[in-house]
N, C-alpha and C positions, 0 to 999 in steps of 0.2 A: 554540568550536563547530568538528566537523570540517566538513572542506569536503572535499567531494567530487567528481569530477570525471570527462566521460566518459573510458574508457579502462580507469581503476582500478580495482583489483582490487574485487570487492562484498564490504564488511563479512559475516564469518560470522554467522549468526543460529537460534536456537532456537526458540519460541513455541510455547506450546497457543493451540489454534486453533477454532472453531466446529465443531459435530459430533463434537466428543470427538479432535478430531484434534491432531498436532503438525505444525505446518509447519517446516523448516529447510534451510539454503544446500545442508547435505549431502546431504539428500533429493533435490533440486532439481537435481544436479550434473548436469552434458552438458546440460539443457534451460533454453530460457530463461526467463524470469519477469517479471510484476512487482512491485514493492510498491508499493503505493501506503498514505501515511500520511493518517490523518484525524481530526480533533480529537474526534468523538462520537460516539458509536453512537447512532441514533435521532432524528439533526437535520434539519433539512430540507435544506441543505448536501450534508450525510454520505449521506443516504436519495438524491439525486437522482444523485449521485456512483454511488451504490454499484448502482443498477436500472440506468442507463447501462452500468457493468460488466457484469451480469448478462447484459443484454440480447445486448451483444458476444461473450458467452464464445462461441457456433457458432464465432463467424468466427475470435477471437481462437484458437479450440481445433484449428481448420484450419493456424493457422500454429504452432501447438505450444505456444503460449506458456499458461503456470499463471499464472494471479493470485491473488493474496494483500492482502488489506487489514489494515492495522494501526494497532491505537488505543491510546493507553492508558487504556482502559477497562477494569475486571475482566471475567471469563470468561461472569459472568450476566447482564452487560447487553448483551455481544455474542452469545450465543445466542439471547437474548429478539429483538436486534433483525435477527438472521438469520433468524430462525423466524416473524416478522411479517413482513418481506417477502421470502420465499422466496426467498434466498441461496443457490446450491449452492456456490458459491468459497467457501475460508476467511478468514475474520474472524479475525484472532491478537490475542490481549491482551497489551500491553508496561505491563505495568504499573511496571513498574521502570524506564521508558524507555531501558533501556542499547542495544536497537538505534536507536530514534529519536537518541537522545545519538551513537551509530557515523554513523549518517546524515544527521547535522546537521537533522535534525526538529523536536528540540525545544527554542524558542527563545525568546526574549524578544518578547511581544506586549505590545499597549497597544489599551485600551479607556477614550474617555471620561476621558482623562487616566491610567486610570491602567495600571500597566505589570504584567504577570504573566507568568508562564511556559507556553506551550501547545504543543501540534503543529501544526506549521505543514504543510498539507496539498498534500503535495509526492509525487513518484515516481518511480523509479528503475526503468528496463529493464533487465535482465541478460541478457547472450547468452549461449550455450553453454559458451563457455570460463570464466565466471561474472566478464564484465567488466561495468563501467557502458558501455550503448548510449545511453544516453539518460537525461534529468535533466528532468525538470519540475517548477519550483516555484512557489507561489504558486498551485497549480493553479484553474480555473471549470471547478466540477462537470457543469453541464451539456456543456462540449466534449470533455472526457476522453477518453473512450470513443475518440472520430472519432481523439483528437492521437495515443494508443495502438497504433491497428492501423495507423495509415498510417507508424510509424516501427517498430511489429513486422512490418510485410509489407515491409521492408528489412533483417531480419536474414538 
């Protein structure tokens, strides 16, 4: 698993993304970001994580910062579930997991004994200069939003 750490440079990344869109580091270059990783499209987890987002973008959008959420879900079940709950940030599908895999996301979980491989719903701030500002892992979807602006209104 990579390990990542603030400071370090942020993994490059590619993805189609909700609205027909691509999201990428290059795109993204001078401004900063964040990613945040999520195990499902359409969970109750993921859903309360992700309207938390939504709801922040004003403020979050005041301080410049673009978010982006990423699952390894294919491309139809992240528009389905952009489009049921009126998402305007992009939703990227990593179905290959290779940026989860760069961002140490996706990892060995255990359920009821038994063990499988998932994403682990984690988030990385990117500053300008396209460093790690900030790491949260393990993330509670309900605090997100609040833990987010109050460490992007210090970039």
């Amino acid at each position: 698993m990579t390990e990542i750490a603030v400071g370090d440079v942020a993994p490059a990344f590619s993805l189609p993304a909700s609205g027909g869109r691509t999201v990428s580091s290059e795109g993204l270059k001078g401004r900063p970001y964040l990613l945040y990783f999520y195990p499902k499209a359409d969970t109750s987890g993921c859903t309360v994580q992700a309207l938390g987002m939504e709801e922040a973008l004003p403020e979050l959008g005041k301080l410049g910062l673009e978010v982006i959420g990423i699952s390894p879900d294919p491309m139809k079940a992240i528009e389905k579930f952009a489009a049921k709950q009126s998402l305007t940030f992009p939703l990227a599908s990593d179905a290959e997991k290779q940026v989860a895999e760069a961002y140490g996301t996706w990892v060995e979980k255990s359920m009821y004994g038994r063990k499988y491989m998932g994403m682990e719903r984690s988030s990385f701030l990117v500053d300008r200069e396209g460093r790690i500002a900030a790491i949260w892992r393990k993330v509670k979807p309900a605090d997100h939003a609040r833990q987010v602006m109050e460490a992007a209104s210090r970039l």
